[in-house]
C-alpha positions as CSV (number, residue, x, y, z in Angstrom):
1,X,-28.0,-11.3,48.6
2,X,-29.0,-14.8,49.5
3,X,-27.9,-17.9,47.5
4,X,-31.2,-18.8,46.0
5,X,-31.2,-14.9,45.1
6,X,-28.5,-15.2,43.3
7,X,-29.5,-17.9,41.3
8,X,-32.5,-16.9,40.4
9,X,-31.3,-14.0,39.5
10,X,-28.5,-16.0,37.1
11,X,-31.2,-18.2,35.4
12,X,-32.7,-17.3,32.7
13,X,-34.6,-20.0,30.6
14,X,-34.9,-19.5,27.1
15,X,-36.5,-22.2,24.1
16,X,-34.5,-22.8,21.1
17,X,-36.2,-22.8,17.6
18,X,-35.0,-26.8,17.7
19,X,-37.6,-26.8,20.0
20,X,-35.3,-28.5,22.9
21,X,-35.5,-26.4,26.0
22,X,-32.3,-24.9,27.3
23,X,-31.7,-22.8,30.2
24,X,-28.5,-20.4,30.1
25,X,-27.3,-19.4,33.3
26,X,-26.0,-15.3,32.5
27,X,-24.0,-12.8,34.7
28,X,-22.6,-9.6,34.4
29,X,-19.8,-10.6,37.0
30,X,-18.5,-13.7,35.7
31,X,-19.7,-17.3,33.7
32,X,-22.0,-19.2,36.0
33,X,-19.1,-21.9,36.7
34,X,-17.0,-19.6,38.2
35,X,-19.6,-17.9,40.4
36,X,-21.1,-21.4,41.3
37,X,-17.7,-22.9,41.8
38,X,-18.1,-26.2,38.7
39,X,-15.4,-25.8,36.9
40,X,-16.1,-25.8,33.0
41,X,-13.5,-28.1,31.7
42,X,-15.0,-30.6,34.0
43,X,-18.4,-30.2,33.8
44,X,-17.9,-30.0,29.9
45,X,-16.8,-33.6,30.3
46,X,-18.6,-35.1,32.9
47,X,-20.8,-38.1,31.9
48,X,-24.6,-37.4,32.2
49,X,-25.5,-40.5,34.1
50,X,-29.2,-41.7,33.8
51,X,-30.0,-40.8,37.1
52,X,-28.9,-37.1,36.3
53,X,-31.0,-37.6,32.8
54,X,-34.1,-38.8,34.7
55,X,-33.8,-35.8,37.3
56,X,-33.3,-33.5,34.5
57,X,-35.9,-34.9,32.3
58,X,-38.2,-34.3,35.0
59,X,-36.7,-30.8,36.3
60,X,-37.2,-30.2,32.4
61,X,-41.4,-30.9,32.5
62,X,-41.4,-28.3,35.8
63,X,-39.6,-25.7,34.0
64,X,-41.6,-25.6,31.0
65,X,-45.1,-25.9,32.9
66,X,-43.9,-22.8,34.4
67,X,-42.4,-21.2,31.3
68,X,-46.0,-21.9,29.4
69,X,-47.6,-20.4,33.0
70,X,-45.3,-17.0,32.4
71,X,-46.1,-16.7,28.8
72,X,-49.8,-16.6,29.2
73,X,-49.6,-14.4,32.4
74,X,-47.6,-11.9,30.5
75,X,-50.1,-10.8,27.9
76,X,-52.3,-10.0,31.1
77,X,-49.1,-8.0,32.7
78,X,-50.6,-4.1,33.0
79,X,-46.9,-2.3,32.6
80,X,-43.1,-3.3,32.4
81,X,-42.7,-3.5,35.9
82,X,-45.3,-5.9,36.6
83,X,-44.1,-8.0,33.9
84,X,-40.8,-8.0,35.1
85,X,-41.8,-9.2,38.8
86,X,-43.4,-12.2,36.8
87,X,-40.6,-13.0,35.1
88,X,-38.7,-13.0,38.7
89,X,-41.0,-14.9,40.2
90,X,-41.0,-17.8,37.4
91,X,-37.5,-17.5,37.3
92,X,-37.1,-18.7,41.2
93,X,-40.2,-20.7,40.9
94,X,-38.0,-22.7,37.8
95,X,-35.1,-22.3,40.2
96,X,-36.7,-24.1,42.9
97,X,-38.0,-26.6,40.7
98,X,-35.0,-28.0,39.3
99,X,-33.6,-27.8,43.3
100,X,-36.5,-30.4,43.7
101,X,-35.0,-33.1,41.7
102,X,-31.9,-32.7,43.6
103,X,-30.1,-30.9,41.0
104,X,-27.8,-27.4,40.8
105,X,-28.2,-25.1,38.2
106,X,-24.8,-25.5,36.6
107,X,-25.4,-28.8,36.0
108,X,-29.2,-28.5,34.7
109,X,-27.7,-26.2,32.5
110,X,-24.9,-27.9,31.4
111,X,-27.1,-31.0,30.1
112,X,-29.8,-28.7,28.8
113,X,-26.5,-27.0,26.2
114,X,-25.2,-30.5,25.3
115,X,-29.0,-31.6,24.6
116,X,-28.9,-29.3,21.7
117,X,-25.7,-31.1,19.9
118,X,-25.7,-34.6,21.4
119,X,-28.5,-36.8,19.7
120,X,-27.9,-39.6,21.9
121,X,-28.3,-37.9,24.9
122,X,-31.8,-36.4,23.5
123,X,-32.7,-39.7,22.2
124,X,-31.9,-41.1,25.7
125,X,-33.9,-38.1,27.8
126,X,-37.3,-39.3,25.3
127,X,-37.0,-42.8,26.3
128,X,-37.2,-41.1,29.9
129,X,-39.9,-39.6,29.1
């Protein structure tokens, strides 16, 4: 299976009622920093520098465009399968998005989760925006 296969396969992007997008990378043979190599003790406490913020904010705007895309294409989906292919296809569409901004997955990810606890970092992604 290809890299980007892999990935997109791993990535699955969820909202949270908070209302603060967050992706969670899920699979069934391991945590997405050990299959992607970023070790979670360190990427728990790596600084999220405003260049990474910036990419991410932007990365962020991409993912949901799609997301929003998906959700209205689904009610149109005829059977499961169908629906399913869509959701693949977002899913690597969001993959390849967030590759755009010159960012991985783990670390997308891993700013996405500390958006939901860290006010400052949220109130420093809005003046981003």
């Amino acid at each position: 299976m290809t890299n980007l296969k892999k990935l997109t396969a791993a990535l699955c992007v969820v909202t949270l009622s908070a209302g603060v997008p967050f992706a969670v990378a899920q699979s069934a043979g391991g945590s997405a920093s050990q299959q992607y190599g970023a070790p979670a003790a360190a990427a728990a406490s790596a600084p999220v520098t405003d260049e990474d913020l910036e990419k991410f904010v932007t990365a962020e705007k991409k993912v949901n465009e799609i997301r929003q895309e998906l959700t209205e294409e689904l009610s149109n989906a005829g059977d499961q399968q169908e629906a399913q292919q869509m959701q693949l296809d977002a899913q690597e569409e969001m993959v390849e998005a967030i590759k755009d901004e010159e960012m991985d997955i783990p670390r997308y990810n891993e700013i996405a989760s500390r958006m939901q606890t860290d006010m400052e970092l949220r109130q420093r992604a809005q003046q981003v925006n």
